[in-house]
Residue, then its C-alpha position, 0 to 999 in steps of 0.5 A: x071116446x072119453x067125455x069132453x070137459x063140459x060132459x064131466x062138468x056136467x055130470x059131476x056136478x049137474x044143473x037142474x033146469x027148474x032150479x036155474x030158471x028160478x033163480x033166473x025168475x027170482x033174480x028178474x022180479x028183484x031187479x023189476x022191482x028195485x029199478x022201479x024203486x030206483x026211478x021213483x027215487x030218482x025222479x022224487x030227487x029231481x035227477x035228469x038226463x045222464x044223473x039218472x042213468x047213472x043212479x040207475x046203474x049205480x043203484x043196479x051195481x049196487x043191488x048186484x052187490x047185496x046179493x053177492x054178499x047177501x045171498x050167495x056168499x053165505x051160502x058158501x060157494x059162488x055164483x056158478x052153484x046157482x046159475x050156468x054162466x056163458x060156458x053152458x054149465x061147465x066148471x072151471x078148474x076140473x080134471x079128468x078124475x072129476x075133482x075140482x082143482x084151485x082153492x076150497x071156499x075156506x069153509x073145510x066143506x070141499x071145493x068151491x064150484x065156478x063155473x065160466x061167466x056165471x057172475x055175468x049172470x048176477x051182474x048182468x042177469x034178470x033184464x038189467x038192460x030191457x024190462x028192468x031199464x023200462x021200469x025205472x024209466x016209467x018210474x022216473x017219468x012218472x013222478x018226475x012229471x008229477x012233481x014238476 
């Protein structure tokens, strides 16, 4: 029985669970720490209500972009080298030869590995919606009602 795309994904280019669990660790400290920042900016600036969560997410949007540009784009691949995305690791694009099919990341250093939902992993990863959002609201109150 021939292995299945996800098999061949995997075994072409694997994912190490050590290394995946720190990137997903790493990534969660920097939105803790920066939704924090975020709430204390927000309450140094007096926002309230539906202002403040909208900083939030777009100081949260904006952090995702950083390390999009900062982080991942120079190492010249995409977010699917560093994270497993919805698909449980398998890449997209990839053929039964085990070559990856589409563009190369323009860097003549082969193709460009994208593995399915794995930018849900940058955007969304790390807490955004939990322990980060807890965080900015700590951050929020607490300096909001230290200056009223």
């Amino acid at each position: 029985m021939p292995p299945t795309q996800q098999e061949l994904s995997l075994l072409i280019h694997p994912l190490v669970p050590e290394s995946v669990q720190h990137n997903a660790r790493v990534l969660s400290q920097l939105r803790s720490l920066t939704s924090f920042l975020l709430g204390i900016s927000a309450g140094i600036l007096g926002l309230q209500s539906a202002y403040g969560f909208a900083f939030y997410f777009l100081g949260t949007l904006l952090v995702s972009a950083l390390v999009q540009v900062l982080v991942i784009k120079p190492s010249g691949s995409t977010a699917g080298a560093f994270f497993p995305g919805s698909s449980g690791g398998e890449v997209e694009g990839i053929d039964a030869t085990g070559k990856i099919g589409g563009k190369g990341n323009g860097k003549g250093k082969g193709k460009s590995i994208e593995r399915k939902g794995a930018w849900r992993d940058v955007l969304l990863g790390g807490g955004v919606m939990s322990e980060a959002l807890s965080g900015f609201v700590l951050g929020w109150a607490g300096v909001g009602g230290v200056l009223r």
